[in-house]
N, C-alpha and C positions, 0 to 999 in steps of 0.2 A: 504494500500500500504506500501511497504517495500524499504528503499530508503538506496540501498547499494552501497556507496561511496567509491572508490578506489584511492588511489594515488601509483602508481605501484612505480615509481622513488623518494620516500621522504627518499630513508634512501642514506648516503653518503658513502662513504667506512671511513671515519673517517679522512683523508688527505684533510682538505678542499683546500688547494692551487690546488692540485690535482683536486678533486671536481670541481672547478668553470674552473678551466685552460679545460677542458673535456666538462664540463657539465653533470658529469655522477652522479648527483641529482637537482630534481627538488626543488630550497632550501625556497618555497613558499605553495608547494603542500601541504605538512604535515600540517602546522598550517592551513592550508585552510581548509582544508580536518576533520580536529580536531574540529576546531570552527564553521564549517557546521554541523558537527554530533551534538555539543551542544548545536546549535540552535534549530534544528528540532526534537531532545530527548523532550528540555523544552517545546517546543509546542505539545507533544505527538504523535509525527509523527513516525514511528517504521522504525530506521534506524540501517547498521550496514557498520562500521568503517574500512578499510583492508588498514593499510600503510605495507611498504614494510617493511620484516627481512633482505633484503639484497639487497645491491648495485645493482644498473644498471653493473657496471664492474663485478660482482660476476652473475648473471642471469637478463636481461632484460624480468620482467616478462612481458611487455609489446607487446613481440615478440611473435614470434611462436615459439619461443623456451623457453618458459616461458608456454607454455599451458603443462599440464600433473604434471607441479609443486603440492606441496601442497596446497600453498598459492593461486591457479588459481585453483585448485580443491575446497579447501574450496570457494571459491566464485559461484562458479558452484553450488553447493550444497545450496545456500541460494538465488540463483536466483527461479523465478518461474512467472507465469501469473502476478501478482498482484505485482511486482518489477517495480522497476526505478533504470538503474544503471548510476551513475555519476561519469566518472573516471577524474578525476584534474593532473594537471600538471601546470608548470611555466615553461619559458622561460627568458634566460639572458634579461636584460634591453638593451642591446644593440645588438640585433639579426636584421641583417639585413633586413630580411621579415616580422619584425612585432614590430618594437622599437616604430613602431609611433602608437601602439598601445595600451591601458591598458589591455587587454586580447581580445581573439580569443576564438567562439566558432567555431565546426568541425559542418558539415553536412556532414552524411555518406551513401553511399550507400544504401537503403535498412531501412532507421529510419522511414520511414513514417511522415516526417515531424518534428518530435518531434526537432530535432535542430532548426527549423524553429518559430517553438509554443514558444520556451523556450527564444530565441532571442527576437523576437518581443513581449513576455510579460514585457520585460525588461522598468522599468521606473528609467532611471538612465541619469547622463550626461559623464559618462564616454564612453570614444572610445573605443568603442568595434567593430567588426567584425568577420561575418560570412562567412568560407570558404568551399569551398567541400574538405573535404580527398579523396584522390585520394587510400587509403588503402598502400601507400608506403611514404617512406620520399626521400630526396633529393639522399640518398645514394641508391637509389633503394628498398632498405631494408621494409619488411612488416609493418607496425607500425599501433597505435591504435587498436591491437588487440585481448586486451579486449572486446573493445566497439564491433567488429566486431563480436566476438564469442558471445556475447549476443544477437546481432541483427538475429541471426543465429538461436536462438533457441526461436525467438520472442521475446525477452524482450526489452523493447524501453530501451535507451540507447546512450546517449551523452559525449561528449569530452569538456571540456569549461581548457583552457591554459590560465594562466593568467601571466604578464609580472610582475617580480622579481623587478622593481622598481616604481611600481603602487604606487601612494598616496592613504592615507585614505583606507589599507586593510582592518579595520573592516568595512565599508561603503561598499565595494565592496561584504565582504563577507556578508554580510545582504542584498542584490542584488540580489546573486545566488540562497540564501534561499526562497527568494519571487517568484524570478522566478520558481523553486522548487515546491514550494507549489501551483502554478498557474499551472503546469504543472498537478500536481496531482489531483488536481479541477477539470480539464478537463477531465482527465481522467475514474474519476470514476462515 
């Protein structure tokens, strides 16, 4: 299996005031996303890495208007049967819908469980929850859909947001990795 790790939102436009006043970077995703791939590298697990070249303000590759990109082409091109794709994100620490959380995983239309599998493998004390995407955000707007073009073309495929002032992120991200790896157990 091939565990191709997305953080569509990790690059900032370079204005952090900017940045955080927006939210138009997710400023937790990248080191996640980084320190997940060198985890599952070291254990031999064959993964590969895709943070973003460009701002959420510059193309939200995350939209549909982010499909046809490079960067959404290059991932297309490394997806296949034998894929897991894990796209990460972070959310402000004080987001209304989910502060009182340490991270959200998605359940999405069409996963076949697999958000389900990867929650419940989870042996952690952190607050977590799992929500259904509804394939839109607050703004109406299409969102998650990365995950959603994968799930499209069978490749299972999860959403896991983790909140921008979680304690202990390398404990968390040693978390995802397990679950990860549980995921892939299953699978094959």
């Amino acid at each position: 299996a091939t565990i191709i790790i997305t953080a569509p939102h990790s690059k900032g436009t370079g204005n952090i005031e900017f940045d955080k006043g927006e939210h138009s970077q997710d400023f937790v995703a990248g080191p996640i996303a980084e320190q997940l791939e060198t985890l599952l590298t070291d254990l031999g697990v064959g993964t590969k890495l895709f943070l973003a070249d460009k701002s959420r303000e510059e193309l939200d590759y995350n939209r549909e208007e982010g499909r046809g990109s490079k960067w959404r082409e290059t991932i297309k091109e490394e997806l296949d049967e034998h894929s897991l794709l894990v796209d990460i994100h972070s959310y402000e620490s004080d987001d209304e819908d989910f502060q009182d959380y340490d991270a959200v995983v998605y359940r999405h239309k069409g996963d076949n469980g697999i958000a389900d599998k990867f929650y419940r493998s989870l042996d952690t004390d952190f607050n977590i929850r799992i929500i259904d995407c509804a394939g839109e955000n607050k703004a109406g707007e299409r969102c998650c859909d990365i995950v959603q073009e994968a799930l499209a073309q069978g490749i299972p495929a999860l959403t896991i947001e983790t909140n921008e002032g979680i304690n202990n992120l390398d404990v968390w991200i040693d978390v995802i990795k397990n679950g990860i790896l549980n995921l892939v157990a299953t699978k094959e």
